[in-house]
SEDOLUM-150855 format. One record per residue: x, y, z of N, C-alpha, C, O in turn; residue in three letters; residue number from 1. Coordinates in nm, 4 decimals. Atoms other than C-alpha are relative to their C-alpha. Layout:
+----------+----------+----------+----------+----------+----------+----------+----------+----------+----------+----------+----------+-----+-----+
!     n.px !     n.py !     n.pz !    ca.px !    ca.py !    ca.pz !     c.px !     c.py !     c.pz !     o.px !     o.py !     o.pz ! res !   n !
+----------+----------+----------+----------+----------+----------+----------+----------+----------+----------+----------+----------+-----+-----+
!        X !        Y !        Z !        X !        Y !        Z !        X !        Y !        Z !        X !        Y !        Z ! ALA ! NUM !
...
+----------+----------+----------+----------+----------+----------+----------+----------+----------+----------+----------+----------+-----+-----+
***
This chain:
+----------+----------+----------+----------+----------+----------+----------+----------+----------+----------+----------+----------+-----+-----+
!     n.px !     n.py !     n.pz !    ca.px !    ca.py !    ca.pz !     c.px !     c.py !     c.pz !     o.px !     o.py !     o.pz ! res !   n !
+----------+----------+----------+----------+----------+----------+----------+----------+----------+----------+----------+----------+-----+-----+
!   0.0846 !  -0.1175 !   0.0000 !   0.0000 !   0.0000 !   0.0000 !   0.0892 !   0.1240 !   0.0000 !   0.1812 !   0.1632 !   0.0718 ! UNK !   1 !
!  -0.0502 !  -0.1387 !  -0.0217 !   0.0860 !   0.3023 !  -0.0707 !  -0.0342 !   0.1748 !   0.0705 !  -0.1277 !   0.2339 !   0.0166 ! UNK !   2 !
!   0.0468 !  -0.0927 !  -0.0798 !   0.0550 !   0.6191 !   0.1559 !   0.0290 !   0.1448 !   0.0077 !   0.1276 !   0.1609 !   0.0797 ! UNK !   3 !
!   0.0090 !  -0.1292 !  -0.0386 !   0.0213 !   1.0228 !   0.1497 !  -0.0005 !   0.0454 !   0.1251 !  -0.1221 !   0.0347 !   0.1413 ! UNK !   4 !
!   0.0493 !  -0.0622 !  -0.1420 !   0.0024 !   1.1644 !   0.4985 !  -0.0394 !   0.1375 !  -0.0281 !   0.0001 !   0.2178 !  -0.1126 ! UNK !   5 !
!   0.0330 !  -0.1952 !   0.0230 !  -0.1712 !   1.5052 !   0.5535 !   0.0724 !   0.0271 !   0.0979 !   0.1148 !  -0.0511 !   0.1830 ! UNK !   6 !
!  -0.0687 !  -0.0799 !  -0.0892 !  -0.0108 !   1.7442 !   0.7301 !   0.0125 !  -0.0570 !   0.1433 !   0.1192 !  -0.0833 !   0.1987 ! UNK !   7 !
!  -0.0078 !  -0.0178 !  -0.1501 !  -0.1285 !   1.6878 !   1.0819 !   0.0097 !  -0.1128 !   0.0495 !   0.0298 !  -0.1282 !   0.1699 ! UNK !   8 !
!  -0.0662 !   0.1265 !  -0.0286 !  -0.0684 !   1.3247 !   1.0545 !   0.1428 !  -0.0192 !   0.0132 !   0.1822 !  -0.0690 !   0.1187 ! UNK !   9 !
!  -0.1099 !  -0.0244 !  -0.0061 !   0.2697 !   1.3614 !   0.9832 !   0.0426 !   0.1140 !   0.1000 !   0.1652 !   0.1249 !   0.1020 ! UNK !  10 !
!  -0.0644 !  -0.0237 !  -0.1630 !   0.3220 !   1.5737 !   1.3169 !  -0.0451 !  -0.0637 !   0.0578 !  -0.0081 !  -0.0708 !   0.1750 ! UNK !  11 !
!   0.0010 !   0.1031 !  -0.1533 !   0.1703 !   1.3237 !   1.4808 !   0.0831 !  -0.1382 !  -0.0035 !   0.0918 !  -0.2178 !   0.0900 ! UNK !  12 !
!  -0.0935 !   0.0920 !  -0.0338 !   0.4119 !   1.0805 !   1.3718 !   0.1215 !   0.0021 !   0.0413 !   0.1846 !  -0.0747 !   0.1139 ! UNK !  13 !
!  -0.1577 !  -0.0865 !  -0.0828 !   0.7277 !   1.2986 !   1.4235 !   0.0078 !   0.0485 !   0.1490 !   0.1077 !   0.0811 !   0.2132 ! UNK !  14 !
!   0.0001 !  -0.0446 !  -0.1481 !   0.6222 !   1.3884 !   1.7534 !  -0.0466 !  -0.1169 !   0.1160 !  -0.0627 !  -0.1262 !   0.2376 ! UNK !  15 !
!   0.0099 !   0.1124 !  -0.0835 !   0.5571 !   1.0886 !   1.8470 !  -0.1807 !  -0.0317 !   0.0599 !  -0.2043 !  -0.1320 !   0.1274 ! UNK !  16 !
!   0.0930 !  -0.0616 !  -0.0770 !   0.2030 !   1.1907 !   1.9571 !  -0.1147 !  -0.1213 !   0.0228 !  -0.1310 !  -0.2018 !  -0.0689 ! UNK !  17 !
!   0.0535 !   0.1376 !  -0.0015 !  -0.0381 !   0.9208 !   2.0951 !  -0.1746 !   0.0489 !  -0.0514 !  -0.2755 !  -0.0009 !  -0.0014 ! UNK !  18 !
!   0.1532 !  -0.0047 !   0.0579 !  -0.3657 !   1.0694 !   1.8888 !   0.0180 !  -0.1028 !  -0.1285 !  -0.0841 !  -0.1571 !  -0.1708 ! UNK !  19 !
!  -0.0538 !   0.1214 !   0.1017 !  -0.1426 !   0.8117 !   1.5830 !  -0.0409 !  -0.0920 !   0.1201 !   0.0122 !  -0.1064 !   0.2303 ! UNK !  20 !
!   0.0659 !   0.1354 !  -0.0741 !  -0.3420 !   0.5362 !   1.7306 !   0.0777 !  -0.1370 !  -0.0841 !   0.1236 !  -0.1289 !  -0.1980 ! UNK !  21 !
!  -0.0536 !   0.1276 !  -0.0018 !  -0.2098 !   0.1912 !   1.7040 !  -0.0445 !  -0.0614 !  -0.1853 !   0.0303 !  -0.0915 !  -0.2783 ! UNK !  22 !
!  -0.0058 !   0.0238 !   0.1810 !  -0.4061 !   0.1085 !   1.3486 !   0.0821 !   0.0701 !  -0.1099 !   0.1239 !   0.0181 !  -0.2133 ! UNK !  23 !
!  -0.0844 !  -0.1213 !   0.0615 !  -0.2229 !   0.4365 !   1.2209 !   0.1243 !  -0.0899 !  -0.0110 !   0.1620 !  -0.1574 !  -0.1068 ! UNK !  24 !
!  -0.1822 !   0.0753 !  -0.0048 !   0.1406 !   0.2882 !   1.3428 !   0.0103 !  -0.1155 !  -0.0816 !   0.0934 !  -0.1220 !  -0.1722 ! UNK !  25 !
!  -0.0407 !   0.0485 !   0.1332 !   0.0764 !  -0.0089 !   1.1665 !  -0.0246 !  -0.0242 !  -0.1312 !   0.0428 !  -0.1006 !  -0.2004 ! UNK !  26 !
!  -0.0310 !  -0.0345 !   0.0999 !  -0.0969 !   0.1200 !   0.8648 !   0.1717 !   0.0315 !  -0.1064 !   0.2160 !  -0.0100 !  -0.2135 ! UNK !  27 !
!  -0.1101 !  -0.0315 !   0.0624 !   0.2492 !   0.3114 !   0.8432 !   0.1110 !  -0.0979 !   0.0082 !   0.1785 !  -0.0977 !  -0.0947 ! UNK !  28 !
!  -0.0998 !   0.1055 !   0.0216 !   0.5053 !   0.0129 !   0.9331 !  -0.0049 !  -0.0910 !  -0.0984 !   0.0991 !  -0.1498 !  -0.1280 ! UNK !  29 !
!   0.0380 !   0.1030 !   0.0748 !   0.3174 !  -0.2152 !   0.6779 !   0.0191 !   0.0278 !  -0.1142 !   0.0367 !  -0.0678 !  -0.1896 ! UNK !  30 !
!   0.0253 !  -0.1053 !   0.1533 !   0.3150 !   0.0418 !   0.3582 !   0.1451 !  -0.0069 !  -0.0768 !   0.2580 !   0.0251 !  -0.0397 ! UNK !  31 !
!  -0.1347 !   0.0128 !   0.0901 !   0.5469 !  -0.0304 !   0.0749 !   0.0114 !   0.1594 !   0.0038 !   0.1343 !   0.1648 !  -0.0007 ! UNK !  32 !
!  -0.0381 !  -0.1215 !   0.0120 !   0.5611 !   0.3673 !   0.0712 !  -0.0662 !   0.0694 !   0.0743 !  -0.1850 !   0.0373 !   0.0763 ! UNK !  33 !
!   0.0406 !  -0.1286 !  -0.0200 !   0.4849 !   0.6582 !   0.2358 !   0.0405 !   0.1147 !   0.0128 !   0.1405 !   0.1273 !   0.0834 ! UNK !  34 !
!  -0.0197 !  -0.0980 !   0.0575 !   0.4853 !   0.9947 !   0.1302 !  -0.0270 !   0.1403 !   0.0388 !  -0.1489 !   0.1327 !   0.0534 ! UNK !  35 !
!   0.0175 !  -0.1076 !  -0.0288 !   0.4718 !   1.3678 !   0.2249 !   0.0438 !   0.0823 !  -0.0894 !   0.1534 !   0.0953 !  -0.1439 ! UNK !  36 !
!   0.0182 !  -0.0563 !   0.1175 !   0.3319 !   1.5970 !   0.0036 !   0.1060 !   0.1754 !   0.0331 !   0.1339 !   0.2282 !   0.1408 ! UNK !  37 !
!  -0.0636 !  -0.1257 !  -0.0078 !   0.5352 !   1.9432 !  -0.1006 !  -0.0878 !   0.0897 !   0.0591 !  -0.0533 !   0.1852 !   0.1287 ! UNK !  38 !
!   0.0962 !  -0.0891 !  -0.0509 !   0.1642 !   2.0702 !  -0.0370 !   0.0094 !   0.0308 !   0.1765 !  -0.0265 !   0.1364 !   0.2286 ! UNK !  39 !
!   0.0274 !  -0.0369 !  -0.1599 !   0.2085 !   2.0070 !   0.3803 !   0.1583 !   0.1069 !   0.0420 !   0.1522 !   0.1909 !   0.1318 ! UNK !  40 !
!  -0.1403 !  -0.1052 !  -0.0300 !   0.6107 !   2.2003 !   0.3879 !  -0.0724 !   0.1404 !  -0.0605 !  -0.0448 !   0.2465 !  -0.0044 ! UNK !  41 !
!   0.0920 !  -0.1384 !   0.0592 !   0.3778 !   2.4790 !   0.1834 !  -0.0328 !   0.0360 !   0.1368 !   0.0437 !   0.0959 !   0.2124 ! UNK !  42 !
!   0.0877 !   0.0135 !  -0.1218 !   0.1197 !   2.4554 !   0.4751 !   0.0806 !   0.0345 !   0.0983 !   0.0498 !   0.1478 !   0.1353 ! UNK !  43 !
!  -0.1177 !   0.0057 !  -0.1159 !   0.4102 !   2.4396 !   0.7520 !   0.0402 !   0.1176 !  -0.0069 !   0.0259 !   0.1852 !   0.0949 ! UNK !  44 !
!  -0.1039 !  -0.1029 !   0.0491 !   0.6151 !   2.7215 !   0.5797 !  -0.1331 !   0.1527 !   0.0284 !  -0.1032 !   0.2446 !   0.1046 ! UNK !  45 !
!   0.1411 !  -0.0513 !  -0.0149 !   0.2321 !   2.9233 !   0.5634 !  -0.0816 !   0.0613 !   0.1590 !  -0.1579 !   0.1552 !   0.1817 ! UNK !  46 !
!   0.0260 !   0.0054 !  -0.1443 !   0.1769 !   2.8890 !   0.9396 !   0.1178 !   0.0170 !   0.0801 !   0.1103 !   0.0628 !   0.1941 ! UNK !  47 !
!  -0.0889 !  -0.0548 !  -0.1345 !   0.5032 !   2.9231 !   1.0958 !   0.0596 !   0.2083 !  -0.0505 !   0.1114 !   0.2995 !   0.0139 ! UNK !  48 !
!   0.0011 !  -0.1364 !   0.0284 !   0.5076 !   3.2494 !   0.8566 !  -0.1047 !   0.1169 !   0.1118 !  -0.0768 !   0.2215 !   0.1704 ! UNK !  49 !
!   0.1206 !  -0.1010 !  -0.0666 !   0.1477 !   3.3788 !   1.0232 !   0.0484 !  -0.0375 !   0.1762 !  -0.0260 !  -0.0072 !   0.2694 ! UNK !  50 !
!  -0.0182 !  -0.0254 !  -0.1612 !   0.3291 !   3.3077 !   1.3780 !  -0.0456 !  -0.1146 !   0.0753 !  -0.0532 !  -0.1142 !   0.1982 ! UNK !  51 !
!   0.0852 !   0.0917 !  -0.0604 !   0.1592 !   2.9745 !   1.4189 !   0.1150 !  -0.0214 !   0.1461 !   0.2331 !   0.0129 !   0.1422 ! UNK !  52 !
!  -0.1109 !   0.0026 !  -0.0921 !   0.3106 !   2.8810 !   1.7908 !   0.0649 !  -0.1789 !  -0.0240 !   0.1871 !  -0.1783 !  -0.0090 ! UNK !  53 !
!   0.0157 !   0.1171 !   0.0425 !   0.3238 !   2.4923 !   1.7033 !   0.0727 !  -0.0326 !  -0.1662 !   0.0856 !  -0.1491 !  -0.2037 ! UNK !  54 !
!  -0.0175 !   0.0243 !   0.1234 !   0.4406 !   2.5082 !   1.3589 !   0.1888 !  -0.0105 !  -0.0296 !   0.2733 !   0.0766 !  -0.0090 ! UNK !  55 !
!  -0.1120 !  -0.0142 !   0.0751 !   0.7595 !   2.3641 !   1.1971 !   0.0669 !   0.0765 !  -0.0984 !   0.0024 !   0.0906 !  -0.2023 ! UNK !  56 !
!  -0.0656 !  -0.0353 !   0.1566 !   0.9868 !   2.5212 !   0.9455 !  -0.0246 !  -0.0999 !  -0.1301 !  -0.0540 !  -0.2168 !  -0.1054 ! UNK !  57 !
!   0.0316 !   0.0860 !   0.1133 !   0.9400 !   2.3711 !   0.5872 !   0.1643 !  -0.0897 !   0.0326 !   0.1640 !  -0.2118 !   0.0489 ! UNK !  58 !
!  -0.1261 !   0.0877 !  -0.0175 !   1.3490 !   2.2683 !   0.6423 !  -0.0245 !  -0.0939 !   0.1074 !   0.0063 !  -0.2113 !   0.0868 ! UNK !  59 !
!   0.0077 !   0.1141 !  -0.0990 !   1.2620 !   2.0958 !   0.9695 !  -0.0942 !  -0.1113 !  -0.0333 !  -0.0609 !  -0.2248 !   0.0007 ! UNK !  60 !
!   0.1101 !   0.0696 !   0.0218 !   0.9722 !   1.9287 !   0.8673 !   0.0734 !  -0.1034 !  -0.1651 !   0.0495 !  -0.2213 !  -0.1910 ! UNK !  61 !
!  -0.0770 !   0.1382 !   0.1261 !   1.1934 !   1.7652 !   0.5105 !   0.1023 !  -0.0401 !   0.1122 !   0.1042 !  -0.1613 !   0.1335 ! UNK !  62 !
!  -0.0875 !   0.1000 !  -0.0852 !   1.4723 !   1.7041 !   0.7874 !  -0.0753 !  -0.1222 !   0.0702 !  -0.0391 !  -0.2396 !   0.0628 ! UNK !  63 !
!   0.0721 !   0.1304 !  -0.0710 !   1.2172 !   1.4981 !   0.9959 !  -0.0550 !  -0.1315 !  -0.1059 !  -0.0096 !  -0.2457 !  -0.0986 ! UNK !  64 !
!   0.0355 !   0.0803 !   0.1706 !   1.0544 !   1.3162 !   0.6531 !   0.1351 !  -0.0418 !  -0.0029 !   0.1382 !  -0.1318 !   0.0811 ! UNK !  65 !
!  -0.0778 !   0.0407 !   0.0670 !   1.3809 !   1.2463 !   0.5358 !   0.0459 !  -0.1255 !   0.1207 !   0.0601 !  -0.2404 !   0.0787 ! UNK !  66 !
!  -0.0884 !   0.0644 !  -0.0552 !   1.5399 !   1.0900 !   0.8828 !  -0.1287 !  -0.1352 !   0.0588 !  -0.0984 !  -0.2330 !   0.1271 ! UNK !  67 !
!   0.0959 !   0.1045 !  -0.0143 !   1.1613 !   0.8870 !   0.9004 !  -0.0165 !  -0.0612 !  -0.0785 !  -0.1091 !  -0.1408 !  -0.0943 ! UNK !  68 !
!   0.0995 !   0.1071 !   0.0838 !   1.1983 !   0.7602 !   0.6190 !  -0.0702 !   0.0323 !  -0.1374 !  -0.0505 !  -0.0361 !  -0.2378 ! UNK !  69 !
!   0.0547 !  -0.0363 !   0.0766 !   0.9789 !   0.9529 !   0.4087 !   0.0397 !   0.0133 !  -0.1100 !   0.1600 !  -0.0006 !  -0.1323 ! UNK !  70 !
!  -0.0541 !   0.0195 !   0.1051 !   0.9694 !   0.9824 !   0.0768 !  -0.1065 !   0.1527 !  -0.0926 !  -0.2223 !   0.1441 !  -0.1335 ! UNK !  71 !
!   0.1020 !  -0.0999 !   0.0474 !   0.8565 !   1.3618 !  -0.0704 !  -0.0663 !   0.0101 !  -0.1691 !  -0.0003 !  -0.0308 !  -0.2646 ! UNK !  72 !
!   0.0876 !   0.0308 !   0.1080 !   0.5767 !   1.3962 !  -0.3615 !  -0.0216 !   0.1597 !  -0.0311 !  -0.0889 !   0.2410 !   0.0323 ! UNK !  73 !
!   0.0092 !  -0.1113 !   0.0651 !   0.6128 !   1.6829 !  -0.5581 !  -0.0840 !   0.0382 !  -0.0010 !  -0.1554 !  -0.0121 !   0.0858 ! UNK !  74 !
!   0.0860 !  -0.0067 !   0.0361 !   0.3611 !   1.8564 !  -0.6928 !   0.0223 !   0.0346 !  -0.1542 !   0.1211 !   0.0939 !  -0.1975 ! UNK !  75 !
!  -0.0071 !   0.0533 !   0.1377 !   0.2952 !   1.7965 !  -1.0519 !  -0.1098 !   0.1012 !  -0.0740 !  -0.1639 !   0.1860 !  -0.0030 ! UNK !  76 !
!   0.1098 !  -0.0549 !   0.0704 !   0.0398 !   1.9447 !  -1.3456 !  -0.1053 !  -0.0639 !   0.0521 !  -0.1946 !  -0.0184 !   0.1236 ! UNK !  77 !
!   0.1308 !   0.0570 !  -0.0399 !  -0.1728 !   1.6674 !  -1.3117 !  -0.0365 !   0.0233 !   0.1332 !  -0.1574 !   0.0246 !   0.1566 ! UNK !  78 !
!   0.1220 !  -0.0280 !  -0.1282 !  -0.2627 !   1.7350 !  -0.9692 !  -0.0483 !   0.1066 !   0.0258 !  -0.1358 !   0.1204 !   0.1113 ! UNK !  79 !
!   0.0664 !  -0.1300 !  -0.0525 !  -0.3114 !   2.1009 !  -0.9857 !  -0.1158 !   0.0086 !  -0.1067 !  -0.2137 !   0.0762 !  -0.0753 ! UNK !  80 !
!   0.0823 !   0.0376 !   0.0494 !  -0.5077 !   2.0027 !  -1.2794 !  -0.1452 !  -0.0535 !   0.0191 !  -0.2364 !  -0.0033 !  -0.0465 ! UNK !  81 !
!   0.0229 !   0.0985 !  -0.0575 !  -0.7005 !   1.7428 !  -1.1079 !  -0.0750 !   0.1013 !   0.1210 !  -0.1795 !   0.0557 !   0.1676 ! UNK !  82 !
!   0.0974 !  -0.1013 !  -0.0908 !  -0.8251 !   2.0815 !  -0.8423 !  -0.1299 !   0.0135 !  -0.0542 !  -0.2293 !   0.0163 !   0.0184 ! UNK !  83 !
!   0.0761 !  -0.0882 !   0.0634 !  -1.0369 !   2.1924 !  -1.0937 !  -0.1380 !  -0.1506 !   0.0163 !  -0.2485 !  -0.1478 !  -0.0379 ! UNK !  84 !
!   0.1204 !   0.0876 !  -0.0076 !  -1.2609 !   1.8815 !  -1.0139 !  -0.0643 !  -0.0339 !   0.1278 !  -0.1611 !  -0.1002 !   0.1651 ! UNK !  85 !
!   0.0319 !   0.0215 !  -0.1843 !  -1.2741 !   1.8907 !  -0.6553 !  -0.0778 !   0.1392 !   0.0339 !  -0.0599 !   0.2399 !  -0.0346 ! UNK !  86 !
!   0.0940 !  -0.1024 !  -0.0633 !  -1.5153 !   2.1295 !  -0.4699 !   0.0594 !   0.0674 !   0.0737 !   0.1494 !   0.0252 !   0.1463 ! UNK !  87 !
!  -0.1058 !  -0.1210 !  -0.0776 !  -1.4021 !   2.4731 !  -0.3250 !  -0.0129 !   0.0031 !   0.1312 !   0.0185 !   0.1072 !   0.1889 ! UNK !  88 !
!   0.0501 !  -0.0469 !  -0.1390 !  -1.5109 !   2.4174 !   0.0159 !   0.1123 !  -0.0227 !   0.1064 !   0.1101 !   0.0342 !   0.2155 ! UNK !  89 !
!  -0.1692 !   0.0722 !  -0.0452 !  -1.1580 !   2.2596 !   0.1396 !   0.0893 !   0.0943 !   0.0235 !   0.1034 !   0.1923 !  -0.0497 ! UNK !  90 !
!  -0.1224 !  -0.1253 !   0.0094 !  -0.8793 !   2.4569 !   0.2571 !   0.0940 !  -0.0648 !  -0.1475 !   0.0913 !  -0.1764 !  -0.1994 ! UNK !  91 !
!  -0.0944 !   0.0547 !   0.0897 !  -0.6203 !   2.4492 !  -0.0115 !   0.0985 !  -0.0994 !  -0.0517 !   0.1128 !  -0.1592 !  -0.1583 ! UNK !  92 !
!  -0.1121 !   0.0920 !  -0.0007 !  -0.3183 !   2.2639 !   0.1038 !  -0.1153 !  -0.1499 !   0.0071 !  -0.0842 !  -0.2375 !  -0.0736 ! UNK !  93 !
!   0.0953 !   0.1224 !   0.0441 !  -0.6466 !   1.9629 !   0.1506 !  -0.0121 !  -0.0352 !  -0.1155 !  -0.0191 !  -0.1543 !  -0.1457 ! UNK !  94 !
!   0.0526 !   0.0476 !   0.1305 !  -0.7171 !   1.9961 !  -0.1992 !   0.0445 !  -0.0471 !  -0.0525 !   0.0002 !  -0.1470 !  -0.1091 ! UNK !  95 !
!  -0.1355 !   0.0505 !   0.0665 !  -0.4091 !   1.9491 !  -0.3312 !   0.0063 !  -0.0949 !   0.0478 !   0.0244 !  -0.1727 !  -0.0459 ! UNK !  96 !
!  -0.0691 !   0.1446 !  -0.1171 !  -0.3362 !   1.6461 !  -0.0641 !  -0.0881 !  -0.1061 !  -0.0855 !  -0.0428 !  -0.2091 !  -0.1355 ! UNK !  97 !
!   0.0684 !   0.0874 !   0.0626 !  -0.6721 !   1.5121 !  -0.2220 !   0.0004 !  -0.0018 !  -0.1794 !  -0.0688 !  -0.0849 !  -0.2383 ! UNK !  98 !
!  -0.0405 !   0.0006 !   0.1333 !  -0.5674 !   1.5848 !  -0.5915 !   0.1153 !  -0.1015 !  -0.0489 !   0.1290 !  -0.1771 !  -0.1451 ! UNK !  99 !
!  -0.1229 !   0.1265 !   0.0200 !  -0.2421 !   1.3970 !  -0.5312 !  -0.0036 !  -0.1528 !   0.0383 !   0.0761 !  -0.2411 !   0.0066 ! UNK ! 100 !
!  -0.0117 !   0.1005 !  -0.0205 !  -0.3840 !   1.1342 !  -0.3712 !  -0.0902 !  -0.0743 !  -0.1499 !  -0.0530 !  -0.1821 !  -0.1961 ! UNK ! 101 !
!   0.0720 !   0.0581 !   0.0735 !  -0.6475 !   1.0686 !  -0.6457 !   0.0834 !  -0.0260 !  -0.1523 !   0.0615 !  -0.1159 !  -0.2336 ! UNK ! 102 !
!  -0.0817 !   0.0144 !   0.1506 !  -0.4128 !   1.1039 !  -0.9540 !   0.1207 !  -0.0822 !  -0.0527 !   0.1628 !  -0.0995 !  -0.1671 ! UNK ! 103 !
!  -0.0507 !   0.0271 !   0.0369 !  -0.1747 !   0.9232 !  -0.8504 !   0.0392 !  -0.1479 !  -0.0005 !   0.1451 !  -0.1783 !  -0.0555 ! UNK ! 104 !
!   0.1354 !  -0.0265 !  -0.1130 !  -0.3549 !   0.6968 !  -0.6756 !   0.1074 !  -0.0142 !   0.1260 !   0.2194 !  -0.0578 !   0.0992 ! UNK ! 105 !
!  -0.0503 !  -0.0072 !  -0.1216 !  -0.2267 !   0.7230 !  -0.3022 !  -0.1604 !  -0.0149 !   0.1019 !  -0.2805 !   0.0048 !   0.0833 ! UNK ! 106 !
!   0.1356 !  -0.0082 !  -0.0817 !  -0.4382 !   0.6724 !  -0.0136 !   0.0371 !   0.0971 !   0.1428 !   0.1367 !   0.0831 !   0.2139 ! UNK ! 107 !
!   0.0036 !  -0.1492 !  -0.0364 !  -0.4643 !   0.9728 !   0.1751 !   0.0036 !  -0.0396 !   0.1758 !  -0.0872 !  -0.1122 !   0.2162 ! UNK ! 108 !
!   0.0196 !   0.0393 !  -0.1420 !  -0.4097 !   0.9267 !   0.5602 !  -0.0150 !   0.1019 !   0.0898 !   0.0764 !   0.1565 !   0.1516 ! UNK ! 109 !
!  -0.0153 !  -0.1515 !  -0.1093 !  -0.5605 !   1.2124 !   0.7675 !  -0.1317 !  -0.0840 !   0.0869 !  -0.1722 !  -0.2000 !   0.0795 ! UNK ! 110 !
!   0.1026 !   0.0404 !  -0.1111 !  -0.8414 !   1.2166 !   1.0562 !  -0.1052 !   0.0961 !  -0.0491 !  -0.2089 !   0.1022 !   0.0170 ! UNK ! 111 !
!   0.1086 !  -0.0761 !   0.0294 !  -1.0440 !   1.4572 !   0.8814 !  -0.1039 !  -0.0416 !  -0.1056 !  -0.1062 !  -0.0317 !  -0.2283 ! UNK ! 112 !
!   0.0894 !   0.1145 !   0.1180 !  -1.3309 !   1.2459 !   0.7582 !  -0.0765 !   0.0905 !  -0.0782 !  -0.1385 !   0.0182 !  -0.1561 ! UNK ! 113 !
!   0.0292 !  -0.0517 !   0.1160 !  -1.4746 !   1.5391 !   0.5356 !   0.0389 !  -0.0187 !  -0.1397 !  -0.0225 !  -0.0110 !  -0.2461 ! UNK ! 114 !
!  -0.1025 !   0.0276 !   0.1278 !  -1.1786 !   1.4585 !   0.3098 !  -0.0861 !  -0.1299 !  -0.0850 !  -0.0593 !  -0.1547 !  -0.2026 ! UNK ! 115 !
!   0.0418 !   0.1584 !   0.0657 !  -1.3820 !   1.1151 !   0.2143 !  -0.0844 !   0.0719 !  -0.1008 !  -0.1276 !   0.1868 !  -0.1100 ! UNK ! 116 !
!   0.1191 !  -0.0471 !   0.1354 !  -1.5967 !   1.0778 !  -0.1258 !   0.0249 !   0.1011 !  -0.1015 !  -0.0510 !   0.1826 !  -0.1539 ! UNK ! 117 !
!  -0.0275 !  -0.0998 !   0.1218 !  -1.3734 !   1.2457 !  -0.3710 !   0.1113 !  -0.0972 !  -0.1034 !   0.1952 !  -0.0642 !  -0.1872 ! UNK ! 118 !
!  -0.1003 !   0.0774 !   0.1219 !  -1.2016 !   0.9575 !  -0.5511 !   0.0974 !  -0.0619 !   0.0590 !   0.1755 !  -0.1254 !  -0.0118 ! UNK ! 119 !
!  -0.1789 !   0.0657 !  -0.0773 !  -0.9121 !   0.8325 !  -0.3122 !  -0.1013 !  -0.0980 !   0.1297 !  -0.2171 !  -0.0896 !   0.1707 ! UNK ! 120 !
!   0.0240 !   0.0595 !  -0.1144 !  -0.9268 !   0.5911 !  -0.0397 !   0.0781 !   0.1357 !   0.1318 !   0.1795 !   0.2033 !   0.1151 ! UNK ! 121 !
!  -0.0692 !  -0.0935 !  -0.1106 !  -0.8968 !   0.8182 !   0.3540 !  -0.0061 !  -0.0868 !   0.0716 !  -0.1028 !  -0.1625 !   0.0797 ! UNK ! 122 !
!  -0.0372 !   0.0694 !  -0.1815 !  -0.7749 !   0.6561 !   0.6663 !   0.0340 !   0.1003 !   0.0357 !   0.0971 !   0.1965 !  -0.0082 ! UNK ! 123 !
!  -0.0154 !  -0.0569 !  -0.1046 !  -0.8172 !   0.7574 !   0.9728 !   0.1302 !  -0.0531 !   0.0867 !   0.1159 !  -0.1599 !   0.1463 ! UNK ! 124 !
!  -0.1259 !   0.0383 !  -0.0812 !  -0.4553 !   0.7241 !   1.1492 !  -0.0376 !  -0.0462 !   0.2036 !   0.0341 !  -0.0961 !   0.2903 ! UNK ! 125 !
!  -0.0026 !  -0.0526 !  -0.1873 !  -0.6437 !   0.7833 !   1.5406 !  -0.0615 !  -0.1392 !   0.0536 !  -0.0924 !  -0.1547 !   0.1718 ! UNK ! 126 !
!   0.0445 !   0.1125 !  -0.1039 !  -0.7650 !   0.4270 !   1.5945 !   0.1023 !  -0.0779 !  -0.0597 !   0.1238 !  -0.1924 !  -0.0200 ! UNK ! 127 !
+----------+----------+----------+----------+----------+----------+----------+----------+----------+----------+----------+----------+-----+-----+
***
């Protein structure tokens, strides 16, 4: 299987954080791949700009990816392409997360079950 993380999954695996519930951990130990999109270092870079207090640097956040393992997923035509079919109601860096997962295919691993019913498989990482 192959795996995307959204953003706030991927701090909860770098931080160790125990809301990555046990199916999460071994979703991710089991996965021939998983992946972190350029869209969540955007996002990161976005929020530690507006002062977020919680928020990584985009460099810390590829240092952590890189020393977990990760494996980063550009962003491409086809997936900004691939917006124009998804509904505006999503924050951005989501859309994209769900553009890349559907195009390429990936299965999208966040806790935000709105994300479901747009073409990709979503797991929930928290059980």
């Amino acid at each position: 299987m192959q795996l995307l993380l959204d953003t706030l999954s991927f701090l909860w695996l770098i931080r160790d954080d125990p809301r990555l519930g046990p199916r999460g951990r071994r979703l991710l130990q089991d996965a021939d791949l998983v992946l972190l999109s350029a869209a969540s270092l955007w996002q990161l870079a976005q929020q530690n700009a507006m002062g977020h207090p919680d928020a990584l640097t985009a460099s810390e956040a590829l240092h952590w990816a890189e020393a977990s393992g990760l494996q980063l997923l550009p962003i491409h035509t086809t997936h900004l392409l691939q917006l124009e079919q998804l509904p505006p109601q999503h924050p951005p860096a989501d859309r994209l997360l769900l553009a890349q997962a559907i195009t390429t295919p990936l299965t999208l691993v966040s806790p935000k079950h709105n994300l479901r019913g747009h073409g990709c498989w979503v797991v929930d990482p928290r059980h």
